[in-house]
C-alpha positions as CSV (number, residue, x, y, z in Angstrom):
1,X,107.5,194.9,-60.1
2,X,110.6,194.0,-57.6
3,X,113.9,194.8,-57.9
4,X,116.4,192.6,-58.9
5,X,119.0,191.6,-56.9
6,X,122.6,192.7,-57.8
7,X,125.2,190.9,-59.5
8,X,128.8,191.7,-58.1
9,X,130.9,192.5,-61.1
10,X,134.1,195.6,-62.0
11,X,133.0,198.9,-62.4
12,X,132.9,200.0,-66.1
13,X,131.9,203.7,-65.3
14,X,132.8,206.3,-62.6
15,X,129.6,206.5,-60.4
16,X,129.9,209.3,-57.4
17,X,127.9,209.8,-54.5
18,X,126.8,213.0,-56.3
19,X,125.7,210.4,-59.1
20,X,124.2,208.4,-57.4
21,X,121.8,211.2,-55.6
22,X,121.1,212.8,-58.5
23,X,119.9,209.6,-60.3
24,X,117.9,209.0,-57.2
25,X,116.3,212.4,-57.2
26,X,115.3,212.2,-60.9
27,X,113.8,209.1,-60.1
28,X,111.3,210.4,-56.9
29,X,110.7,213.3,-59.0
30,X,109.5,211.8,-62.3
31,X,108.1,208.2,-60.9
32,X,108.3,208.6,-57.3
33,X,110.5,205.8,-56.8
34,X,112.8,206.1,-53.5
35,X,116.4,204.8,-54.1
36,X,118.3,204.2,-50.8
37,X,121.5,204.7,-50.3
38,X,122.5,200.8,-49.9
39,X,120.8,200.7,-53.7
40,X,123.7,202.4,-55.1
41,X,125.6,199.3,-56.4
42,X,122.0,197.9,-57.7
43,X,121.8,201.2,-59.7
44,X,124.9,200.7,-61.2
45,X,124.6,197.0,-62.2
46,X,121.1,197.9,-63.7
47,X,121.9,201.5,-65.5
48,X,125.0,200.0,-67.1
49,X,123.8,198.7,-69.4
50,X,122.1,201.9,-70.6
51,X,125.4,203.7,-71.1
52,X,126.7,201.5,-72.8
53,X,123.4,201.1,-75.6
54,X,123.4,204.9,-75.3
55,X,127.2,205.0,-75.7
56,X,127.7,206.9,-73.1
57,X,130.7,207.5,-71.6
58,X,129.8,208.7,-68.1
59,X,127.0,208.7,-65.6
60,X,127.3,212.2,-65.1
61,X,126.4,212.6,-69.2
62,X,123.9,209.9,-68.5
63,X,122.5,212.5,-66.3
64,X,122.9,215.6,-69.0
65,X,120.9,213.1,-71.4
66,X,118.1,212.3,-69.7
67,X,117.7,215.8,-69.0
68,X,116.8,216.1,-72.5
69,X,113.8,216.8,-73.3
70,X,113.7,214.7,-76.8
71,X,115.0,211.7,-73.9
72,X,111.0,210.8,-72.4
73,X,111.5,207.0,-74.1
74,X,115.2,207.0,-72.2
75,X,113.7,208.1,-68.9
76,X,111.4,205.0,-69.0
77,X,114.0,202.8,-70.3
78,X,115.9,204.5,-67.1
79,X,112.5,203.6,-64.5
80,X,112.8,200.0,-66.7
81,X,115.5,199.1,-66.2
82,X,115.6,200.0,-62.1
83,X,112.7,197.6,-62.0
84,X,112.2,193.9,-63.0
85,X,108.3,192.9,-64.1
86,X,108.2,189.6,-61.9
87,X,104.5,188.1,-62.0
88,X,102.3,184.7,-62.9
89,X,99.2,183.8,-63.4
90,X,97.1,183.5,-60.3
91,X,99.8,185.1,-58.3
92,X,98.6,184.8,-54.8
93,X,95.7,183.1,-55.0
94,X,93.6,183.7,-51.8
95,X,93.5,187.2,-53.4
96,X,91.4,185.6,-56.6
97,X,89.8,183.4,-53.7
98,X,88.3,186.4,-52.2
99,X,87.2,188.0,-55.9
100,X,85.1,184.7,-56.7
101,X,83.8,184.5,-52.8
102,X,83.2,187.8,-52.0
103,X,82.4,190.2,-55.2
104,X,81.2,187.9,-57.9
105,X,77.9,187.2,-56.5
106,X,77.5,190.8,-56.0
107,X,78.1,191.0,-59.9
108,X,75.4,189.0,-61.1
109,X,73.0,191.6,-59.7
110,X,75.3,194.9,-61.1
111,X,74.9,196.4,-65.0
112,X,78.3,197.5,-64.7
113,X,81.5,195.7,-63.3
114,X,85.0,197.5,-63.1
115,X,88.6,195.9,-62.0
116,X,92.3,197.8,-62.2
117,X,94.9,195.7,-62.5
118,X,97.4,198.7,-61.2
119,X,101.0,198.2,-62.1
120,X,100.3,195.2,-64.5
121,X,103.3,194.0,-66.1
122,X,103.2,191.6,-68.9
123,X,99.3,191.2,-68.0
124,X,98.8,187.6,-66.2
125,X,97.6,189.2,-63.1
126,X,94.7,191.1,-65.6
127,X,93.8,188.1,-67.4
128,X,93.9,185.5,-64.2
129,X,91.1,188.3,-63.5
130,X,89.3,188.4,-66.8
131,X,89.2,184.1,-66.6
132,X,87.9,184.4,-62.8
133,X,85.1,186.4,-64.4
134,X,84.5,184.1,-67.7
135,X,84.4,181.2,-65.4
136,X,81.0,182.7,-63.6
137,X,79.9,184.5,-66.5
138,X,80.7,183.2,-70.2
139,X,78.6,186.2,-71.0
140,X,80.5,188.6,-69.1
141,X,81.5,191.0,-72.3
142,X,78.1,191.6,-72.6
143,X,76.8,192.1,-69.0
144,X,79.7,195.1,-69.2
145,X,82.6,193.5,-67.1
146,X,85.6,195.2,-67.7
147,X,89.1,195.1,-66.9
148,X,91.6,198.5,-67.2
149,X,96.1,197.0,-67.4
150,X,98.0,200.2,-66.4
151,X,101.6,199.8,-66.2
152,X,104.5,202.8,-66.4
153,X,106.4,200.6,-68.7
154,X,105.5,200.7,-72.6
155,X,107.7,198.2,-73.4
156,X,105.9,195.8,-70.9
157,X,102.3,197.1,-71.8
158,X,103.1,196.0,-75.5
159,X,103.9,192.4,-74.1
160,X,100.7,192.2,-72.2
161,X,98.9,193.5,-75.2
162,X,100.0,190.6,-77.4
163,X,99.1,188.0,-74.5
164,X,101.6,185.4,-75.8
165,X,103.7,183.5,-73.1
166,X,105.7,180.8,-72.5
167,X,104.4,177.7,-72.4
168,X,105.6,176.6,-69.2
169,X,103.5,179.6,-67.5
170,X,100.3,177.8,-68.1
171,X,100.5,175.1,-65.4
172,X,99.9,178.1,-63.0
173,X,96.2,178.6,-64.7
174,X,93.8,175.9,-63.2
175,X,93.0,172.8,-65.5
176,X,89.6,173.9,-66.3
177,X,90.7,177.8,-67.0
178,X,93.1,175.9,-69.1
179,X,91.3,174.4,-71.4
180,X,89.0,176.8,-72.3
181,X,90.7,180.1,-72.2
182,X,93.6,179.6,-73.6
183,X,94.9,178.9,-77.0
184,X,98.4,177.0,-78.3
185,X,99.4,176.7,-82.1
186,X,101.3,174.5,-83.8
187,X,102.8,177.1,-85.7
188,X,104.2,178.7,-82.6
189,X,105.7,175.8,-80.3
190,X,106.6,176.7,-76.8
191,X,103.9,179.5,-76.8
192,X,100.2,179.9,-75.7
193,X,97.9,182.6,-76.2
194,X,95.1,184.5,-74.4
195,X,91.9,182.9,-75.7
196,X,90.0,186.0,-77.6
197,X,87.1,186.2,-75.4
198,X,89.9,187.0,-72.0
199,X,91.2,189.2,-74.3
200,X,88.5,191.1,-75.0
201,X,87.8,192.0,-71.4
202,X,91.0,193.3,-71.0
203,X,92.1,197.5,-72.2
204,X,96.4,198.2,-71.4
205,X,96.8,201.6,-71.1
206,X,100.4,202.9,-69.9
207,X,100.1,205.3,-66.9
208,X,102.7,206.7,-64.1
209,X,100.7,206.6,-60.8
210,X,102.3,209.3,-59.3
211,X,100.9,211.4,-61.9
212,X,97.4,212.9,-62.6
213,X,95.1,209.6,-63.4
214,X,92.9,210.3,-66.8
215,X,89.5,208.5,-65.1
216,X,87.4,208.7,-62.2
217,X,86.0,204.9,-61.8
218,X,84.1,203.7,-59.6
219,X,85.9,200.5,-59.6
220,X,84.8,197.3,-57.8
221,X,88.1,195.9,-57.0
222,X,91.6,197.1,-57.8
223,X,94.7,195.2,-57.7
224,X,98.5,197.2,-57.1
225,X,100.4,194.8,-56.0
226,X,104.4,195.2,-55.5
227,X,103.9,198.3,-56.3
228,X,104.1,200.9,-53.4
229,X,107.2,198.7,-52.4
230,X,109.1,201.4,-54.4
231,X,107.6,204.4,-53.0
232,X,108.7,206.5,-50.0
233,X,106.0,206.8,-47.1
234,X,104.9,209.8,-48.5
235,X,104.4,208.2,-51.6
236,X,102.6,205.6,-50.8
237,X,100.0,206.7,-48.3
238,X,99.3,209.7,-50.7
239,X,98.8,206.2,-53.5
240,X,96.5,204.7,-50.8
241,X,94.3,207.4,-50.3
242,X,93.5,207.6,-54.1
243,X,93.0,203.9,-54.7
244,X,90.8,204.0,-51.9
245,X,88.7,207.1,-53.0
246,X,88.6,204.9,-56.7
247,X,87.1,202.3,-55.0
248,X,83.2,202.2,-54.8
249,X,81.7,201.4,-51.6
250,X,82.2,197.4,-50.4
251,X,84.7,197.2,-53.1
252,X,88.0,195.3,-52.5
253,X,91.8,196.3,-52.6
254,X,94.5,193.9,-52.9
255,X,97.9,194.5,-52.2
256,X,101.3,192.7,-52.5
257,X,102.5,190.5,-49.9
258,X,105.0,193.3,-47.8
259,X,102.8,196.0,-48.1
260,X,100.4,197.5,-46.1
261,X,98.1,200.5,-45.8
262,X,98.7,203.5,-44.2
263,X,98.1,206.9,-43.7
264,X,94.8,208.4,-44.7
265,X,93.3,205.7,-46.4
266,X,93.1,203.7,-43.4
267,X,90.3,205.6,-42.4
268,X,88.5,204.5,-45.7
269,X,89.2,201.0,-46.1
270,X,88.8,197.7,-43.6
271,X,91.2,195.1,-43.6
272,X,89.5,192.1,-45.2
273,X,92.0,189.3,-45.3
274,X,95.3,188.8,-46.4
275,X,96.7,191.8,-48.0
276,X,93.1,192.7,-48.5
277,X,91.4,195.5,-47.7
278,X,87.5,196.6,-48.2
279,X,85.8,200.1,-48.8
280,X,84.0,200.8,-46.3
281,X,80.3,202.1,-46.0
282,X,79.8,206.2,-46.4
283,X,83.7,206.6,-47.8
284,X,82.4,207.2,-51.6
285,X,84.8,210.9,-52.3
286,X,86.3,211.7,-55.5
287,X,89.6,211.1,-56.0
288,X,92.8,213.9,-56.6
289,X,96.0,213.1,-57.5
């Protein structure tokens, strides 16, 4: 997820300072996003548009709506529309590199294989994982690989669900993975599909991270990438520490390309290449949210 970048236009709606920090401390409160103060025209340009499909006259009744408590689908649509799901297959590729160098041949000797895909918008980054693990082991359903897609968003966790894209996105997905994996109709030009076996590795879930998480793991790797790019410091080291303690021992985090740990979790994770980071021995703690 990365915000998009504003588009100058006249103002439609009143929008105070007192607007603006109110909108802002909804948003740390129920997602833990931090809104600036140099956001406040982005904020307008994106929100917009929900007063108007909301008719709603004024941001400060914007405000009195999604105070509602019948309004939980407008205060995602509100934490959907301040974001923009920006992703590809095989997204930053020395972080795939280091899956199949480092962990895979630790998996052929494992009963049980776990990977997050944290924050997983429309789902390439989860199936790019799911084909890196077909690609070693065809048999990887029944050797217990499995793959949990979390992303706040429903509307974006219903795209990944259906795993239906452009057609255009599949030059990113190497020649080989390609050919095999994934699936076009005639029926349904200018789209490809998810071939059922990726699909099958794959379980979307929608979650909020700054809330209570409903599992425990262990998980061998975890990806939450451009995620924590939205947080306050707070935020984020407190989102470190748990994906860290989630982690089983020698397992791998990967991160997007601006972040980096900090806090607490440094303590519990090694950095093992770019944007990479690696649990280290004797770290194994249950995590709290």
């Amino acid at each position: 997820m990365t915000l998009s970048p504003l588009e100058a236009g006249p103002r439609e709606f009143t929008f105070t300072d007192d607007d603006f920090r109110n909108l802002a401390k909804l948003a740390r409160a129920e997602f833990g996003l931090s809104l600036a103060d140099s956001k406040k025209p982005l904020v307008y340009s994106r929100l917009a548009r929900r007063l108007r499909a909301r008719n709603v006259a004024s941001f400060r009744d914007y405000m009195t709506l999604l105070a509602a408590e019948a309004e939980g689908e407008e205060r995602l649509e509100l934490v959907s529309a301040l974001t923009t799901n920006v992703t590809s297959f095989f997204r930053e590729k020395h972080h795939f590199d280091s899956l199949q160098s480092e962990l895979l041949p630790q998996f052929s000797q494992q009963r049980r294989v776990r990977i997050w895909s944290a924050g997983c918008s429309s789902g390439q980054e989860a199936f790019s994982t799911a084909m890196t693990l077909l690609a070693a082991f065809p048999d990887a359903a029944r050797r217990d690989m499995r793959i949990l897609a979390t992303d706040i968003d429903p509307a974006i966790v219903r795209k990944a669900r259906a795993a239906r894209y452009p057609l255009e996105e599949r030059a990113a997905i190497p020649a080989a993975l390609q050919s095999r994996w994934t699936v076009t109709r005639e029926t349904d030009p200018g789209f490809f599909e998810m071939a059922p076996d990726v699909k099958a590795l794959v379980t979307f879930g929608e979650l909020n991270l700054v809330e209570p998480w409903p599992f425990r793991g262990p998980f061998d790797a975890i990806f939450c990438r451009n995620v924590a790019i939205y947080f306050d410091q707070e935020t984020q080291q407190t989102l470190w520490a748990n994906l860290a303690r989630m982690l089983r021992e020698g397992g791998l985090l990967f991160i997007g390309h601006s972040e980096r740990v900090s806090g607490p979790a440094t303590s519990d994770l090694a950095t093992a290449g770019v944007t990479t980071y690696r649990k280290r021995p004797g770290r194994d703690r249950p995590a709290t949210n």
